[in-house]
C-alpha positions in Angstrom: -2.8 8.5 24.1 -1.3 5.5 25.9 1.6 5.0 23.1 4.6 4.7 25.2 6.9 6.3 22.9 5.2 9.3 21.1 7.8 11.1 19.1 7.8 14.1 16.6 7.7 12.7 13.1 9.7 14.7 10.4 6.7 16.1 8.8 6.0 17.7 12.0 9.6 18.9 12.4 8.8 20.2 8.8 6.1 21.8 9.7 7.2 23.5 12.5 10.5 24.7 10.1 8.6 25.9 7.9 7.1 28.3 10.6 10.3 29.5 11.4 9.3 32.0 8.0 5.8 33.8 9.7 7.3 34.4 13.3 10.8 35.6 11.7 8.2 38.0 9.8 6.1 39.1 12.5 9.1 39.6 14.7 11.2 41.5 12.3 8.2 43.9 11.6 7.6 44.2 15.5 11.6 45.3 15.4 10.7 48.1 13.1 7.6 48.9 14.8 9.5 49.5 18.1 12.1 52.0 16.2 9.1 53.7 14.7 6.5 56.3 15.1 3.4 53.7 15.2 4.6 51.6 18.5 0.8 51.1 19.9 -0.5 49.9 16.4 2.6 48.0 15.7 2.4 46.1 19.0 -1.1 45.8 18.8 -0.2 44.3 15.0 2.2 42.0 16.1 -0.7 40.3 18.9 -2.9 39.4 16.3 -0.7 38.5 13.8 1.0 36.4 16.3 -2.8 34.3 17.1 -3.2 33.6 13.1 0.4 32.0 13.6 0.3 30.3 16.9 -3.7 29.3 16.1 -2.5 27.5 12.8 0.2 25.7 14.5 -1.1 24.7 18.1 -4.7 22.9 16.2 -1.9 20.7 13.3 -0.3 19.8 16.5 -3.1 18.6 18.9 -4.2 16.6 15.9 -1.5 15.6 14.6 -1.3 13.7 18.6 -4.4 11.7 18.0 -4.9 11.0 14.1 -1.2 11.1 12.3 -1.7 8.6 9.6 1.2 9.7 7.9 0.1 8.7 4.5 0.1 9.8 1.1 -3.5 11.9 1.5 -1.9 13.1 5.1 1.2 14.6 3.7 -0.2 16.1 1.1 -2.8 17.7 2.9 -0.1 18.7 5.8 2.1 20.1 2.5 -0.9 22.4 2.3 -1.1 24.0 5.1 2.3 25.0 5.2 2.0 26.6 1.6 -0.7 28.5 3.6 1.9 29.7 6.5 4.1 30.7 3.5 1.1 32.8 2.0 0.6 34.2 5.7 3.9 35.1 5.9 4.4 36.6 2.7 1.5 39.2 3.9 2.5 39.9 7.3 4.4 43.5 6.2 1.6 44.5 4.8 0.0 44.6 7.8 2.5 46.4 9.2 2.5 48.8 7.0 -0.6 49.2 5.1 -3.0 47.4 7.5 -3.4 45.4 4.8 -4.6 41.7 5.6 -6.1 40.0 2.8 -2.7 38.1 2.1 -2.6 36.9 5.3 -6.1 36.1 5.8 -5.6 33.8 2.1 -3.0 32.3 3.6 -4.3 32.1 7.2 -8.1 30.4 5.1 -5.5 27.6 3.5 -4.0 26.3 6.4 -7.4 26.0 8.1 -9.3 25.1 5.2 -6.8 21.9 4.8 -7.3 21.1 8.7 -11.0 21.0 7.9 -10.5 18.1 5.2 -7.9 16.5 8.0 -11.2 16.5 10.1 -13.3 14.9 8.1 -10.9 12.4 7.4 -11.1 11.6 11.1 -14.6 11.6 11.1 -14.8 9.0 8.6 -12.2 7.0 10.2 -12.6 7.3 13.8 -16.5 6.3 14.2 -16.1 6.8 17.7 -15.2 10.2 17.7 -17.3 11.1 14.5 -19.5 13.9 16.3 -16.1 15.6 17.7 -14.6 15.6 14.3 -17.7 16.8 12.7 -17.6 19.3 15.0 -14.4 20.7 14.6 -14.6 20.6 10.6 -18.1 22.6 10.4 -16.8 24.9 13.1 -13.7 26.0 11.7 -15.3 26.4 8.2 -17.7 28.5 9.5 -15.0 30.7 11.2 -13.6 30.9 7.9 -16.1 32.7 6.6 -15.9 35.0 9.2 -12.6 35.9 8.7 -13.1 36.2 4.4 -15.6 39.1 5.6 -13.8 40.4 8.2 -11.6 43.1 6.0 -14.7 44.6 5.4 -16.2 44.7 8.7 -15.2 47.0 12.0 -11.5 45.9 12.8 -12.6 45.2 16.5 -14.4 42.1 15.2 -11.4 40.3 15.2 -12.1 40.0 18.8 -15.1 38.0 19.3 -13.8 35.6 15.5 -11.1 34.9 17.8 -12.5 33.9 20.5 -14.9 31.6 18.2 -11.9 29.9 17.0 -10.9 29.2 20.4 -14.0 27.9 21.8 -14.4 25.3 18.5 -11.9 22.4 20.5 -13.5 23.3 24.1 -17.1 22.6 21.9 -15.8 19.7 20.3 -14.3 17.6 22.6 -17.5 17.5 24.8 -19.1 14.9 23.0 -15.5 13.1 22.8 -12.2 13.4 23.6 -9.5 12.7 21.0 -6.6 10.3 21.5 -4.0 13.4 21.8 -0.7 11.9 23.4 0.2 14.0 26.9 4.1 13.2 26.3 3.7 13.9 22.7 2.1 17.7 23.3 4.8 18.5 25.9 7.5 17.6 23.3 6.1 20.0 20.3 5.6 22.6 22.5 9.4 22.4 23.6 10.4 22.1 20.2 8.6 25.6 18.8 10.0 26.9 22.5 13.3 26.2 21.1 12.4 27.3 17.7 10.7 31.0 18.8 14.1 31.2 21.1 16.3 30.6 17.9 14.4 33.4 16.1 15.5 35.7 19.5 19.2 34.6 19.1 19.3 35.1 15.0 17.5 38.6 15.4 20.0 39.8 17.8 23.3 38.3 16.2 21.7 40.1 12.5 21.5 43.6 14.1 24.6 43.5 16.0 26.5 42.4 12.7 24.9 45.3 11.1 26.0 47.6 13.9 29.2 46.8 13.7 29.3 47.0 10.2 28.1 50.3 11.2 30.6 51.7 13.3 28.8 51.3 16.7 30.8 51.6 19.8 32.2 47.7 20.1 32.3 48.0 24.2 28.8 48.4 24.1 27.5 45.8 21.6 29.6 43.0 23.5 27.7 44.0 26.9 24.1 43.7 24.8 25.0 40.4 22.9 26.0 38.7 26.3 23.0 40.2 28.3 20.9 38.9 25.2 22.4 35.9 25.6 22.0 35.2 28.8 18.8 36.0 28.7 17.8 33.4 26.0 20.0 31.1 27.6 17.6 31.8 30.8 14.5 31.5 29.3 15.4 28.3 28.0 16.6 26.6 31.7 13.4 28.3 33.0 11.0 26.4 30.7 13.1 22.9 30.4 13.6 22.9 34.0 11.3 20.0 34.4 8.9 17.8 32.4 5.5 19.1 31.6 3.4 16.2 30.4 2.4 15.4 34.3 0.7 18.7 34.3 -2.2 17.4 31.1 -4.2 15.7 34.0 -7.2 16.7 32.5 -9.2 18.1 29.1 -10.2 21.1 31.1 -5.6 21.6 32.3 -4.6 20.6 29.1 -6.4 23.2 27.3 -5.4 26.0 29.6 -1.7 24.9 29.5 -2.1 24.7 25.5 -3.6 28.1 25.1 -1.6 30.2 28.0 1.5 29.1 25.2 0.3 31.8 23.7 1.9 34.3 26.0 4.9 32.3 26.2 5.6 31.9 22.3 4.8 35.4 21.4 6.8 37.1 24.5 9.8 34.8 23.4 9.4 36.4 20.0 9.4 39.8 20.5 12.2 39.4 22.8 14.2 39.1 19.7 12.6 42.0 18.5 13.8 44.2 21.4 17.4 43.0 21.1 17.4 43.9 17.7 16.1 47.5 18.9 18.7 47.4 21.9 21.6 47.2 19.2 20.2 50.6 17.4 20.1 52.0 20.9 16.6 53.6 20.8 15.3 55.6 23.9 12.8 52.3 25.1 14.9 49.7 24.8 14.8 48.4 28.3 11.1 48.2 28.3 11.3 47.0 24.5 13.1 44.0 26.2 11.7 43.8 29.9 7.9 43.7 28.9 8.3 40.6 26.9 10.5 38.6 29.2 8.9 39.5 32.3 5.7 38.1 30.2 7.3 35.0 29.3 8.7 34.8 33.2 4.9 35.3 34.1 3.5 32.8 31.8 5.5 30.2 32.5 4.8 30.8 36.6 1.2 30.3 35.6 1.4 27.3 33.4 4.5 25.1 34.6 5.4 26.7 38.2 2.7 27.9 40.3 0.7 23.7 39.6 3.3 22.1 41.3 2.6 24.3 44.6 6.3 25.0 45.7 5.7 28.2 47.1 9.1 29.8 47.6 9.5 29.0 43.5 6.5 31.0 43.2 7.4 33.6 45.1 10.9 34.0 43.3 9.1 33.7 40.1 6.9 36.6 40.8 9.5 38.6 42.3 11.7 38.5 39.1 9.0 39.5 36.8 8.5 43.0 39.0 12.3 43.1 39.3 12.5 42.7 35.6 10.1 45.3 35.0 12.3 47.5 37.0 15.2 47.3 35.3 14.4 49.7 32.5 15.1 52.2 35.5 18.7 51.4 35.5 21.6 52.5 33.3 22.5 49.1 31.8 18.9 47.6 31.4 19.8 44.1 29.2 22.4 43.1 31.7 20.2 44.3 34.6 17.7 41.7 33.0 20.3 39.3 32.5 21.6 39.2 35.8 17.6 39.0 37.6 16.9 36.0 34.8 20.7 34.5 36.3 19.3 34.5 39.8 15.9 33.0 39.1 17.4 30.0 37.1 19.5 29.4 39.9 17.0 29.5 43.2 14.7 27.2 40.7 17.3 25.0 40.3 18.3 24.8 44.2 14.6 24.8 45.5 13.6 22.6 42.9 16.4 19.7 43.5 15.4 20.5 47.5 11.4 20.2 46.6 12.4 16.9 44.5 14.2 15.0 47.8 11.8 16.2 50.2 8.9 15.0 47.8 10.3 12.0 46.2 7.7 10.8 44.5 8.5 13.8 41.9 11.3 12.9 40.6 9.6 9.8 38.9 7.6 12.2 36.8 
């Protein structure tokens, strides 16, 4: 935890690559969703897929922080679980389209079956933190059951078999806390960050090639690509703006900043989605592209913005997400969005640099 300099190791940049594959998929399905007839199930689709992918990838990361070993019985085990995302992604459109899951559940039962035997590793290695280990390894393998029997069971159960998954750390860790490295955590989250915003710019620059390819008005497309643009280019200023790892004071923070990155990796997603569906020039496309920012906008005023108590940043925070969700209302929607995202990356900037030199002690953090 106290390692000064707590890097990404190439396995983990591996990892997170490989990835890339299951929200590309869950993404591109939430694109056709949007320009189809099943928009409720498709959305409510793409949320739960989205958990199995996010779950898989946030519980390899935290302990990855405390317990990378990086060797030969490690990497194999890691090379696992990402022939498990690879299985999940190979079965997220069936979901889609056949609500069918037992691909994705196969593949989803690999990754976590491999972080059990990571666990017990830990356990046998880290007497100190036995009990914690143990605990995570017999509660995600009992999960796993769960989720074998869940295709057979009401569909709302995924529900509550979430929400045990989620509780397994916050049970764990009471008996002891792992080694996880603050600076560490804040990195791989930036890293997916960028990686979920690369999805958002390859989805976009795919369907405008195949709309030009298509004839589509060219004055048009320009205006979308650069409003899409910008608006990745936004989102990226707003969440780099400044350093996170100040913010992991605490098991009790550190866990509510790990899990609200939910919200922020799956509304950074399906903003891709919606600029794919902006270039086919569907009917919703500005709420198919406001929704998910003006989540992501939200999130991160929750998680990075609203801790460090500089009210007039909140307040501009929370004005752009109602001003985001209004721009649907307008005739140019993306660069309506573009231009509210513009503004709030620039009144961050100024009243952050002001907060910084009237609070010095902040810009040591």
């Amino acid at each position: 935890m106290h390692e000064t300099h707590r890097v990404s190791t190439p396995l983990e940049l591996f990892f997170d690559l490989c990835f890339v594959v299951a929200v590309s998929q869950a993404a591109g399905q939430l694109h056709h969703a949007l320009g189809g007839d099943h928009l409720g199930v498709g959305v409510l689709h793409y949320v739960m897929v989205f958990f199995a992918v996010w779950w898989a990838w946030m519980n390899f990361s935290w302990f990855a922080s405390a317990y990378d070993t990086d060797d030969g019985v490690y990497r194999v085990t890691t090379l696992v679980q990402i022939t498990g995302v690879l299985i999940l992604a190979a079965g997220i459109p069936r979901v889609f389209t056949d609500d069918d899951w037992r691909i994705m559940i196969a593949g989803y039962v690999v990754m976590r079956l491999a972080m059990v035997a990571q666990w017990l590793r830990a356990a046998q290695s880290d007497p100190e933190r036995r009990r914690c280990a143990l605990r995570y390894a017999g509660g995600i393998f009992a999960v796993q059951i769960l989720w074998v029997l869940w295709p057979l069971l009401p569909m709302w159960l995924f529900v509550p078999f979430g929400l045990l998954e989620v509780a397994i750390p916050v049970w764990a860790e009471r008996v002891a806390q792992t080694t996880w490295h603050p600076h560490h955590i804040t990195e791989r989250y930036g890293l997916f960050t960028l990686i979920v915003l690369g999805e958002s710019v390859l989805a976009a620059t795919t369907a405008t090639q195949a709309a030009l390819d298509s004839g589509h008005g060219v004055g048009d497309l320009v205006a979308l690509a650069a409003g899409g643009l910008v608006i990745v280019f936004g989102m990226w200023w707003l969440y780099f703006d400044r350093p996170a790892h100040y913010l992991l004071t605490s098991l009790r923070t550190s866990i509510f900043w790990g899990y609200g990155h939910y919200a922020v990796f799956a509304a950074a997603a399906a903003v891709g989605a919606g600029l794919a569906e902006a270039v086919q020039a569907h009917d919703h496309i500005g709420w198919a592209i406001a929704a998910p920012v003006a989540v992501y906008v939200l999130s991160l005023w929750v998680l990075q913005v609203r801790p460090r108590k500089e009210y007039l940043v909140d307040a501009t925070h929370l004005a752009a997400v109602v001003l985001i969700l209004l721009t649907p209302l307008t005739p140019w929607p993306v660069p309506a969005t573009a231009v509210v995202v513009v503004v709030l990356v620039v009144v961050s900037v100024v009243l952050g640099q002001r907060s910084i030199l009237e609070r010095p002690e902040r810009s040591a953090l």
